[in-house]
C-alpha positions, 0 to 999 in steps of 0.5 A: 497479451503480455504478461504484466510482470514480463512487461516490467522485466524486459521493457522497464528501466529498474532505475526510474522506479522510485523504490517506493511501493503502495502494496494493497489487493482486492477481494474477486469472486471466483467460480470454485472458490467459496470465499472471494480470493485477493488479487494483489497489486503494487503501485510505484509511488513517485511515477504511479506505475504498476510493475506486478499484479497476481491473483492468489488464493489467499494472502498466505506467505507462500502468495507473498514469497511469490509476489516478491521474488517476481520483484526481484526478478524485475530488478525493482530497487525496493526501499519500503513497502506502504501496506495495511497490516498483513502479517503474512508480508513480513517474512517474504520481504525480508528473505528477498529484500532484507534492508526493505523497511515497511510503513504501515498505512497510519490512516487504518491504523488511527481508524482502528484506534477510533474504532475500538474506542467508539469515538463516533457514537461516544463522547468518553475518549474524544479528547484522548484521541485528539491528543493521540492524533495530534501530538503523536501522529500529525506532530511526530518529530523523533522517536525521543519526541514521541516518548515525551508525547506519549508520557505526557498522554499518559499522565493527562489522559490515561490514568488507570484506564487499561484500554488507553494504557494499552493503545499507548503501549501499542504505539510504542511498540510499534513506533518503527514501522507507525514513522519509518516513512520519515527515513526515505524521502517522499514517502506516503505515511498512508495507502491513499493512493491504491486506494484511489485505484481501488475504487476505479477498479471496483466498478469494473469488477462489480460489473462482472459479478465474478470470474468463472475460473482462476485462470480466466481471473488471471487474464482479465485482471493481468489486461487491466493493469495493462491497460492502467499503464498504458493510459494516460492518468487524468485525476492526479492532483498537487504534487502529482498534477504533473503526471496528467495527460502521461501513461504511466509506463512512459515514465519507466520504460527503457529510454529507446522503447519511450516513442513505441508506447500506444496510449 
């Protein structure tokens, strides 16, 4: 069986990958290993194919330096990566893909927020948090916007109160990588769509209940994301209804391999 990423660098046309990068992972079982260890995926957003998977043993710079440089190797035209928050992916990025911005996913980021301000058991920030998610993150304009917003918030809703001060302060600090999807065209400001395929995912590995070596992981989930490129997607839905009834790989494969692709 072919290597996933070998697939991607000898068989794939660079140019009709969007640049746009969903970058997630999942947490397996593996014999030897007392904690479960991440196998790490990216999926290109405009054509849902799936150019580089690798089990790691832990998301460490050193596991991302490596994910990147298979990138690279690949000829992928990065322009932004659409994460969660991983401190550990910054760094590599940026040595191999030094004009590459990063989006954080903004869903985890407002459910952090909600989360620290007890927003489903209590009552006593609710209308703190509606302003934050209307005014700053489902209203954003520009970053001059944004500071009105959040002068505004805070004037109305913060006072004296240290915890609000503070969330307001963190989304001011990071505003750049919170908005940068509205500098490259098409781009998700969240990771819903590895989410999807993280669910599907997860029932195969539950099925398995673990992996009885790295090396036996590395195969198996290298053949699952084979087999998710080469058949055809069926749930895509609004601007995505396209893709139904299209392997995924069809959509990036070099133009005189397109009517060798088995579905």
């Amino acid at each position: 069986m072919p290597n996933n990423t070998f697939v991607t660098k000898e068989y794939c046309d660079s140019e009709k990958f969007c640049g746009i990068l969903i970058v997630d992972g999942k947490f397996i079982k593996v014999k030897g290993y007392k904690q479960k260890i991440p196998f790490i995926y990216c999926i290109d957003y405009l054509t849902h194919d799936i150019p580089v998977g690798m089990v790691v043993r832990s998301e460490s710079e050193e596991a991302f330096e490596s994910f990147f440089q298979k990138l690279k190797d690949c000829n992928y035209p990065l322009k932004i990566v659409v994460c969660d928050d991983r401190s550990s992916l910054e760094k590599p990025l940026k040595r191999h893909y030094p004009e590459a911005l990063i989006q954080r996913c903004l869903n985890h980021y407002v459910e952090n927020i909600r989360e620290s301000l007890y927003i489903r058991s209590q009552s006593t920030h609710q209308h703190f948090f509606n302003s934050i998610q209307k005014h700053v993150f489902e209203e954003y304009i520009d970053e001059n916007n944004l500071q009105k917003q959040l002068e505004y918030i805070f004037q109305k809703h913060t006072k004296e109160n240290l915890h609000r001060t503070t969330i307001l302060k963190d989304i001011y600090k990071r505003r750049t990588e919170l908005f940068n999807y509205t500098k490259v065209d098409h781009c998700p400001k969240n990771t819903n769509l590895i989410e999807l395929y993280n669910s599907h995912f997860n029932a195969r590995f539950r099925a398995l209940k673990g992996f009885k070596s790295f090396d036996s992981a590395q195969c198996w989930c290298n053949a699952l994301l084979l087999r998710r490129r080469t058949k055809p997607l069926t749930d895509c839905k609004a601007k995505f209804k396209h893709l139904n009834g299209i392997a995924s790989l069809r959509l990036t494969l070099k133009n005189r391999l397109i009517g060798l692709i088995i579905s």
